[in-house]
VOBA-634319 format. One record per residue (C-alpha): y, z, x. Coordinates in steps of 0.02 Angstrom, whole numbers, plus 50000, padded with zeros to 5 digits. Example, Ala and Ser with C-alpha at 12.3 -4.5 7.8 and 13.67 -1.06 7.14 Angstrom:
REM residues 2
497755039050615
499475035750684
END
This chain:
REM residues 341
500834904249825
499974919849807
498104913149784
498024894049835
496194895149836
495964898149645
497664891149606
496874874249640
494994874949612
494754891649492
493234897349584
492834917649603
493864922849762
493864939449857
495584946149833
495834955349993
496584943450110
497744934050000
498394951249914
498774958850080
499384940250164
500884941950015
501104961950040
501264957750230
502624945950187
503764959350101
503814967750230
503984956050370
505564950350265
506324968050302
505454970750463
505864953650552
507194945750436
505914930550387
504454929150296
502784918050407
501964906350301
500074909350239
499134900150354
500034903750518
498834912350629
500134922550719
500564930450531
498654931750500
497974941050642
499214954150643
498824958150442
497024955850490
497074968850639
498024980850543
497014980350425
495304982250507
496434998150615
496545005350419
494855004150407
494265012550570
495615027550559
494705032250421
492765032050489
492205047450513
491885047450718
493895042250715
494105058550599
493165069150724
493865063250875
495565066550793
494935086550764
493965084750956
494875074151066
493875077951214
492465068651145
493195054451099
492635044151244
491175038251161
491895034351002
491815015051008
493105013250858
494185022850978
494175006551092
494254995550964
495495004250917
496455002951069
496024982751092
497014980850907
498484994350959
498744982551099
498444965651037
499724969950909
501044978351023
500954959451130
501224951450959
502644962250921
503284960851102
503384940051058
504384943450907
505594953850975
506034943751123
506454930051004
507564940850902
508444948251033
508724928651088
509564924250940
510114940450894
512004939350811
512714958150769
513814951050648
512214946450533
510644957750537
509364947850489
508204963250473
507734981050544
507384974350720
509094966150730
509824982350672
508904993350784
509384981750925
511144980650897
511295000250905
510485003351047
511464988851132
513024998351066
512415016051124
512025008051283
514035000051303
514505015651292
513245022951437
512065032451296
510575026951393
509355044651302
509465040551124
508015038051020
508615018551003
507335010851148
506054999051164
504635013151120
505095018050963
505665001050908
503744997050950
503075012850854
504245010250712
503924994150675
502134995350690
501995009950574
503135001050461
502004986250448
500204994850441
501045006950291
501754993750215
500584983450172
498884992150158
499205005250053
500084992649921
498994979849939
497334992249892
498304998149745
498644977549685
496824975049703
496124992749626
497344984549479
496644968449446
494894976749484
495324987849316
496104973749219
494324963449240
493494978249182
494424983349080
494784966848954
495614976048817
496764984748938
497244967548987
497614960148812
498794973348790
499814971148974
499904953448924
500304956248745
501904967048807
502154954248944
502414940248818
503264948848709
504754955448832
504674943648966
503834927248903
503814912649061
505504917749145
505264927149318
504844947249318
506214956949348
506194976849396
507574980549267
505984973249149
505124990349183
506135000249056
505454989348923
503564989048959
502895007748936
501295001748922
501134994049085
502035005949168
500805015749114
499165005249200
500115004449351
500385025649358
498505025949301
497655013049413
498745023749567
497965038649490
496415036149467
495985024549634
496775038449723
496765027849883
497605042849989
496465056149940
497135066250068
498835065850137
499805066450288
499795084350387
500995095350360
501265111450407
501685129250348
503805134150365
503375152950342
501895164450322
501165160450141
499635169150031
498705153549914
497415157149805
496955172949893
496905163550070
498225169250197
499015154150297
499865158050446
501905149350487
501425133650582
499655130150509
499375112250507
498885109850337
498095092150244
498405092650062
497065085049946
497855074649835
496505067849741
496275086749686
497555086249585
497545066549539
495855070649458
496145089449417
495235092049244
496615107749200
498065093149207
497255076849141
496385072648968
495185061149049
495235064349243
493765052449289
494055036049160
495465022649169
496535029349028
498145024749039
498775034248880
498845049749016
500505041349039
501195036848857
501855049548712
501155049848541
502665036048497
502095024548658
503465028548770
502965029148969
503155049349011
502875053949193
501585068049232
502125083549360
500275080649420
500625064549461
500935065149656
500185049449745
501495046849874
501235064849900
502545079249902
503775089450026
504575085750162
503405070650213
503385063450026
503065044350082
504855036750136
504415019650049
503895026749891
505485017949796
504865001649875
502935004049843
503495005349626
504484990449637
503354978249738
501894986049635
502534979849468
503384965149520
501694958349583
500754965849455
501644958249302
501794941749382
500134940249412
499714946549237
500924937049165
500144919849244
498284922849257
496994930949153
495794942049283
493804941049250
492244946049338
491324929449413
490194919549309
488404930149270
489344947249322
489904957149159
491224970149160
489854984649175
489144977749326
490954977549415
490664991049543
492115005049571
491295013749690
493015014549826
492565011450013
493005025850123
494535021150254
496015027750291
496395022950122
495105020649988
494995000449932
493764992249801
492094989449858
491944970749935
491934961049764
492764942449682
493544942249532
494104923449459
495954923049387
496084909249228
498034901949206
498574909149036
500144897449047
END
């Protein structure tokens, strides 16, 4: 249900909108309490939008504007940026109105119903300045849906983008996947048992890098680093590609190698330089969700489809080079997927 398009007719397909359509879905489960179907346009436009807002945060006017706000009135991404923040609050505003409708605080269906049924109770007992309100249920959610499902979804596709160029790479995830798993369904206990693709998973995060630099954070107390004084309460935006791709910490910083991850007796051993969902205080909350969705979708999709470039396009011609967002994604591209069961 992932991919009806090549499911049915095995033609090369771009893999953006169907990985992040099934991304969305996860959390929509969580976020709503029900998953949309595929093709329902309500579903669609909201990934679409929050997707295209991933895109814009990261152009570089939105980047200025964000150091200069006093220019930012003629920033068009700014606007467009706006139109999407409220097309997607009205959207929202829909779907809460029919939870709250059918809401039933015996049964949360999801985090809405949750967050609804406290501030109903805070509000019983004439708490009326909690943080439970409408605005922060808006702000939440939307931040909940937007980081939910780009950041995953980039990291699905940077993954089949490696396994197509990276054919013998592929032999061996499927080799493992046959050999511990066979046809029954994926499993996260299953991890345990696959080192190997453990290990592309922790390398294709690694080396796509997607959040090159992370959220800001800023100094608790005065602190020297590396000979550079930084005041207490310096906002600070750590560059986590520089030590995803630090040459001091890995053997081959710039190649797909996912034996950065794997002892000399093949076991999966985690690196300290590892750090994708960053570090600290604002270490990304869903980082516990991110591993599980990423190898449940990236084993089943291994484990039913073989991932190629297109007909005429070898494996040296697939083009890495990332597309600067928010997040860095593949380059537009189509890969084909061949049923191996």
């Amino acid at each position: 249900r992932f991919f009806p398009v090549f499911l049915v007719t095995g033609e090369a397909f771009d893999t953006t909108q169907p990985v992040n359509y099934a991304v969305s879905n996860i959390i929509c489960s969580i976020v709503y309490g029900s998953r949309f179907e595929y093709d329902d346009p309500e579903f669609t436009s909201l990934v679409d939008r929050t997707n295209r807002n991933v895109q814009l945060v990261g152009s570089p006017s939105v980047q200025l504007y964000n150091m200069f706000p006093w220019i930012g009135e003629w920033f068009s991404e700014k606007k467009e940026m706006e139109k999407i923040f409220a097309a997607n609050k009205k959207q929202n505003l829909k779907l809460f109105s029919r939870l709250k409708e059918t809401l039933n605080p015996e049964m949360c269906r999801g985090f809405v119903d949750a967050f609804l049924v406290r501030e109903q109770n805070l509000e019983r007992f004439g708490i009326t300045n909690s943080y439970f309100h409408e605005c922060n249920l808006m702000n939440t959610v939307l931040h909940l849906f937007g980081a939910g499902t780009d950041t995953k979804a980039t990291i699905l596709r940077w993954g089949l983008l490696f396994m197509a160029k990276n054919p013998k790479i592929q032999d061996q995830v499927q080799e493992e996947l046959s050999r511990n798993i066979g046809s029954r369904q994926v499993q996260v206990e299953d991890r345990k048992n696959m080192p190997f693709t453990d290990a592309v998973i922790h390398e294709t995060q690694r080396l796509a890098s997607i959040l090159p630099i992370a959220v800001p954070h800023k100094t608790s107390q005065d602190i020297t680093f590396q000979g550079h004084f930084i005041k207490k309460g310096t906002t600070v935006y750590p560059l986590l590609t520089s030590v995803l791709h630090d040459e001091s910490e890995w053997e081959r910083p710039h190649s797909f190698y996912p034996a950065h991850f794997l002892d000399k007796d093949g076991k999966f051993v985690k690196r300290d330089a590892f750090m994708p969902f960053s570090a600290g205080r604002r270490i990304c909350v869903g980082e516990s969700l991110a591993r599980m969705e990423l190898f449940i979708f990236f084993t089943t999709l291994l484990q039913h489809f073989r991932f190629t470039p297109p007909p005429g396009v070898s494996e040296d011609e697939l083009d890495l080079t990332p597309r600067v967002g928010f997040t860095l994604s593949p380059s537009p591209h189509k890969l084909c997927a061949v049923s191996c069961m």
